[in-house]
N, C-alpha and C positions, 0 to 999 in steps of 0.2 A: 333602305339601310344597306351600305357597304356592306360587300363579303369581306372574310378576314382573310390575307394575303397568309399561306400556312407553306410556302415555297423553298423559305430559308427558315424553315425552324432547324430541320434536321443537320443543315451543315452546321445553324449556332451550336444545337445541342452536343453534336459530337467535337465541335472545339472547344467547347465549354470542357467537358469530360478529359478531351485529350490535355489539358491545361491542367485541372484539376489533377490527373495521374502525375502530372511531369513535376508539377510543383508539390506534391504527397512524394515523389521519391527525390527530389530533392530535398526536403526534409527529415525524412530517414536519412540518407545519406550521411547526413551531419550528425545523426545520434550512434555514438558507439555500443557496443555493445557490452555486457556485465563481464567481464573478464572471472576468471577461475579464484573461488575465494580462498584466500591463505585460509587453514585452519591456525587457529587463536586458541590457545590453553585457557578458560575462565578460573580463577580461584577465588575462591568463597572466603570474603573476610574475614578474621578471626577477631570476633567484638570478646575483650573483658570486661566482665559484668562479674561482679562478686556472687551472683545467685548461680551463676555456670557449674558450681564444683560444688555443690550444697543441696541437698533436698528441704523442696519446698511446697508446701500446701496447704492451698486457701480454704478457709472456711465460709462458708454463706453463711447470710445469717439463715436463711430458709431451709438451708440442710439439716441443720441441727433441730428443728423438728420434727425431722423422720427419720428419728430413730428409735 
């Protein structure tokens, strides 16, 4: 049985690695970054509903036996 030839692992592995960096920061490269966000005033829409300005209150039927 052949021995395994283990001579050039090391230069593949580290061209491998050096490859893998170069094209990881070319990558990046092309991704900008989150720029500073405007603040944005939110406002809370104003729903008219006829029950807005009127007191209102539900009855269960199950309440009204414990009283």
């Amino acid at each position: 049985m052949p021995q395994l030839d283990t001579s050039t692992w090391f230069t593949t592995i580290l061209s491998m690695l050096l490859t893998l960096f170069i094209l990881m920061q070319l990558k990046f490269t092309n991704h900008s970054l989150f720029s500073q966000p405007q603040p944005t005033t939110t406002k809370k829409p104003k729903h008219s509903t006829p029950w807005e300005t009127k007191w209102t209150k539900i009855y269960l039927p199950h309440s009204l036996y414990l009283q």
